[in-house]
C-alpha positions as CSV (number, residue, x, y, z in Angstrom):
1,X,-3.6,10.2,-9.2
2,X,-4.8,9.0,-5.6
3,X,-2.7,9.5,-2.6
4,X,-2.3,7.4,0.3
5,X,-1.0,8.2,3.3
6,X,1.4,5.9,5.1
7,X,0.6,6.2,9.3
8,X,4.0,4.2,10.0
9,X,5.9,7.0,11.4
10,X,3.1,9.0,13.0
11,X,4.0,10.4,16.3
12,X,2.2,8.3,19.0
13,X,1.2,10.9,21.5
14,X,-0.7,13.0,18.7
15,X,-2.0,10.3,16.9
16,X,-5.9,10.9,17.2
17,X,-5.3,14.8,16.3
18,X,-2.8,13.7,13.3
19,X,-5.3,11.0,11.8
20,X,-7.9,14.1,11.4
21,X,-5.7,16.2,10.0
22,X,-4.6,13.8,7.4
23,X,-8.0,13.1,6.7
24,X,-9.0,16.7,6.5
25,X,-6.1,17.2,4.1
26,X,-8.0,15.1,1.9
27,X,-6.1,11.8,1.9
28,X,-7.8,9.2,-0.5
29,X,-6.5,6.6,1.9
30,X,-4.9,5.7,4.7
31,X,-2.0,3.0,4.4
32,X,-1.6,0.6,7.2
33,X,2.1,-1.5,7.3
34,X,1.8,-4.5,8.7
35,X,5.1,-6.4,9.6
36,X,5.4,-9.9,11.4
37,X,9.2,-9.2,12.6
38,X,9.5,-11.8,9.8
39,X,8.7,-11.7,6.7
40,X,10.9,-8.3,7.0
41,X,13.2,-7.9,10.4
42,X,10.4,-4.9,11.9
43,X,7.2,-5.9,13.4
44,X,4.2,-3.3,13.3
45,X,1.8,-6.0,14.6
46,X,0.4,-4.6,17.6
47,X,1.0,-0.7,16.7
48,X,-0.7,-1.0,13.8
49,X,-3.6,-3.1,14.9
50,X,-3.9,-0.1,17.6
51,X,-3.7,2.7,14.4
52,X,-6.6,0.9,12.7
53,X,-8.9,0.6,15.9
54,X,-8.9,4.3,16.6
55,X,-9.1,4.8,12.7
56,X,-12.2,2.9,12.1
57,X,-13.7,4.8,15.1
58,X,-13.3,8.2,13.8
59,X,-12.7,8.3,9.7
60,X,-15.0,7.5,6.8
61,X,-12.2,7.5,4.6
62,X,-10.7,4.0,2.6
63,X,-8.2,1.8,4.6
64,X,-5.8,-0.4,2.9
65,X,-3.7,-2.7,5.1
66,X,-0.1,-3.9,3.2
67,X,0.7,-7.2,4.9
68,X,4.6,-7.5,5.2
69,X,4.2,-11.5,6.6
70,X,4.9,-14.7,6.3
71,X,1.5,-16.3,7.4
72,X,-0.4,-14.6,5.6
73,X,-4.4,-16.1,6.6
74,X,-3.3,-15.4,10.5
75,X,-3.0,-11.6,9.3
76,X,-6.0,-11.4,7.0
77,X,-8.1,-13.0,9.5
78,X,-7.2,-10.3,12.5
79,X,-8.1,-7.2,10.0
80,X,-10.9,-8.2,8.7
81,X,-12.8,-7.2,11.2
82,X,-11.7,-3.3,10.8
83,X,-13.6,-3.4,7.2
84,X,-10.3,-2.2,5.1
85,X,-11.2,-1.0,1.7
86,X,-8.0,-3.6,0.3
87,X,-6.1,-6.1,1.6
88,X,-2.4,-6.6,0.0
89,X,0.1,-9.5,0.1
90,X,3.0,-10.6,-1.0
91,X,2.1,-13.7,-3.1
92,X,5.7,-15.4,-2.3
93,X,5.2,-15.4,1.6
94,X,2.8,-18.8,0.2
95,X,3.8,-22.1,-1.0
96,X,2.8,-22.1,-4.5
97,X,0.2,-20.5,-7.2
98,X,-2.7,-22.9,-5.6
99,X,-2.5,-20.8,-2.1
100,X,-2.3,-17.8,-3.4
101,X,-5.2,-18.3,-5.4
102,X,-7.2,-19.5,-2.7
103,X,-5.9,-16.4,-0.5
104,X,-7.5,-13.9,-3.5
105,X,-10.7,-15.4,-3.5
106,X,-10.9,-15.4,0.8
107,X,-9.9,-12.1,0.5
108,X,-12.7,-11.1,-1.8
109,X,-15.5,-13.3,-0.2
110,X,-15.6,-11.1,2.5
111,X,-16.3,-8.4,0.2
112,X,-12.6,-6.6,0.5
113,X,-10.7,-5.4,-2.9
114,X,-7.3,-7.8,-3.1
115,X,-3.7,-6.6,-4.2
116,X,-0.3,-7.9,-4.4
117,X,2.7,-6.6,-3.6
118,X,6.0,-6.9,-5.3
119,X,9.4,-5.8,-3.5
120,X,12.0,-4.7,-5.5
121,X,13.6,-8.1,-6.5
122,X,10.3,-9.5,-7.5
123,X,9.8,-9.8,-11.0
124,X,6.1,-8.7,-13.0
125,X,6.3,-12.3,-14.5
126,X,6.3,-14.0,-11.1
127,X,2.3,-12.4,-10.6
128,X,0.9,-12.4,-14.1
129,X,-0.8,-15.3,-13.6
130,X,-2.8,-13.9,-10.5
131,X,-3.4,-10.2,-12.0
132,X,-6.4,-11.0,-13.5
133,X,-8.6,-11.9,-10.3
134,X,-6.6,-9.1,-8.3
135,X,-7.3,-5.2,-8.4
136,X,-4.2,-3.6,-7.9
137,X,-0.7,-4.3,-8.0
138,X,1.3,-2.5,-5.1
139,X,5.1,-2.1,-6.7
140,X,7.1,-1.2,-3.8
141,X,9.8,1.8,-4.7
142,X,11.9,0.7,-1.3
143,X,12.8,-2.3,0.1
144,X,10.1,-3.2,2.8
145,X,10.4,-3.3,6.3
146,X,11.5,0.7,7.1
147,X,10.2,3.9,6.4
148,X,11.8,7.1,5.1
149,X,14.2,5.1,2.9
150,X,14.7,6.7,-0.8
151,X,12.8,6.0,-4.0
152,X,14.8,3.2,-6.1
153,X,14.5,4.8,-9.6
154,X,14.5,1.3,-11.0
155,X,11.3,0.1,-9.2
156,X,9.6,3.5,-11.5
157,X,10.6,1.6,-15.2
158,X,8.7,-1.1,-13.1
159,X,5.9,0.4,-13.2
160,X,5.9,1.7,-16.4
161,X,6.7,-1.9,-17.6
162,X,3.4,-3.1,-15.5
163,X,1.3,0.2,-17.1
164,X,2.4,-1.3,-20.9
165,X,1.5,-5.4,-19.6
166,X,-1.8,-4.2,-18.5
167,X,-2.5,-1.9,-21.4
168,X,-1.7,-5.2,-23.7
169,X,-4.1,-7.6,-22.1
170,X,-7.0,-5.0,-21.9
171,X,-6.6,-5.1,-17.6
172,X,-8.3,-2.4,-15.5
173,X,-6.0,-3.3,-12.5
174,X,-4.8,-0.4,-10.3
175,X,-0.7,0.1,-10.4
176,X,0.5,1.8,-6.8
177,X,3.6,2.5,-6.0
178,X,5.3,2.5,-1.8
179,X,8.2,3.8,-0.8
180,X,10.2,7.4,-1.1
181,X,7.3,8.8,-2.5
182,X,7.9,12.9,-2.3
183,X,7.4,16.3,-3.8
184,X,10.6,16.0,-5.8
185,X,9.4,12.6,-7.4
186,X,5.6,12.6,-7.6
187,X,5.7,13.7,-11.6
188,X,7.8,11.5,-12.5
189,X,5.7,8.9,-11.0
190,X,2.6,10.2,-11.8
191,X,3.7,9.8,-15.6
192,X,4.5,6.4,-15.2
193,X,1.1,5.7,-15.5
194,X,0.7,5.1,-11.8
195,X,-2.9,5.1,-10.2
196,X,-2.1,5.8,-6.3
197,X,1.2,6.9,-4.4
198,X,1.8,5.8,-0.8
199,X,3.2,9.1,0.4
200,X,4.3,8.6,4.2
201,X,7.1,10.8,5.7
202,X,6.2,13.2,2.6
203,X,3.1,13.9,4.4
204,X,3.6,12.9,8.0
205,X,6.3,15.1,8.7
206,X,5.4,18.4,6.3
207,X,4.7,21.5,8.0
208,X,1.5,21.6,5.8
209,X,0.3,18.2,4.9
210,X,-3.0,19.8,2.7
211,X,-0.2,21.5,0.6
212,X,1.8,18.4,-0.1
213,X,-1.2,16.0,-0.6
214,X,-3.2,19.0,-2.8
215,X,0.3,19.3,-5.2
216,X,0.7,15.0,-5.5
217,X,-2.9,15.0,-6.8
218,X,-1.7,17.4,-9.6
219,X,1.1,16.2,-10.4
């Protein structure tokens, strides 16, 4: 299983320092939050637009931007730019099936892997139709807009339920799971049938982030 490491909570005044140590702790991503103040009450814009600057400017390794918005082509649009390995959405921050389909295929023309998102409420059925032109399905384990809340056990049978859908119609897409993602959890998860776990305070805040991140990718 991949691991991805959430920057949400990183401590600004070490930020440059902490981005190389995650990176040498062998992250397989880095997972940037983006939140309009919106779509959910916190708003990331600008800190996060900061993160990724200094990010593309001193790591090889993947970005994937989660976009926590309401208008959704405003915030594709301004991280572009940074060359993120994936953009993902939430496919009912648009008006209907047509927009979101037209949001996949922008995504992809400019040569960026697409995912959506679904929050705990959101139901498999409501993306089905879309999970055939997408690459991975982010299944958020907490309700979005805060870090360091705790896994909703739930949200796991999710998964599993997703890993079973996708088995069924023969679909290579990618299953990730956000939110409460720790030490004490990351077998459970990982036999879920899971492909990457967004690991943030987990990892941010461990004494030895290339012990925590080396024992996820075992698990």
């Amino acid at each position: 299983m991949e691991i991805s490491t959430s920057i949400l909570n990183i401590n600004e005044e070490k930020i440059t320092e902490t981005f190389y140590n995650i990176e040498a702790a062998k992250t397989d991503y880095f997972h940037i939050d983006v939140m309009d103040g919106k779509f959910v009450s916190n708003n990331t814009v600008e800190k996060m637009q900061r993160y990724t600057d200094i990010l593309n400017g001193i790591t090889n390794t993947p970005i994937e931007v989660h976009l926590m918005v309401e208008n959704v082509k405003e915030y594709v649009d301004m991280f572009i730019p940074n060359n993120p390995t994936k953009i993902i959405f939430h496919a009912k921050a648009m008006q209907n099936s047509e927009e979101v389909f037209k949001m996949i295929e922008y995504i992809k023309e400019n040569n960026i892997q697409v995912g959506l998102a679904l929050s705990p409420e959101d139901s498999i059925d409501s993306i089905k139709e879309f999970i055939p032109k997408i690459h991975q399905v982010l299944v958020m384990t907490v309700n979005p807009g805060q870090g360091g809340q705790a896994l909703i056990p739930e949200c796991i049978k999710k998964a599993q339920e997703l890993k079973k859908y996708l088995d069924s119609e023969n679909l290579e897409t990618q299953i990730e799971v956000d939110g409460g993602v720790n030490l004490q959890n990351i077998k459970e998860i990982a036999n879920s049938g899971v492909d990457i776990a967004v690991a943030g305070t987990a990892i941010v805040k461990a004494v030895d982030m290339k012990y925590v991140i080396y024992t996820m990718h075992q698990a």
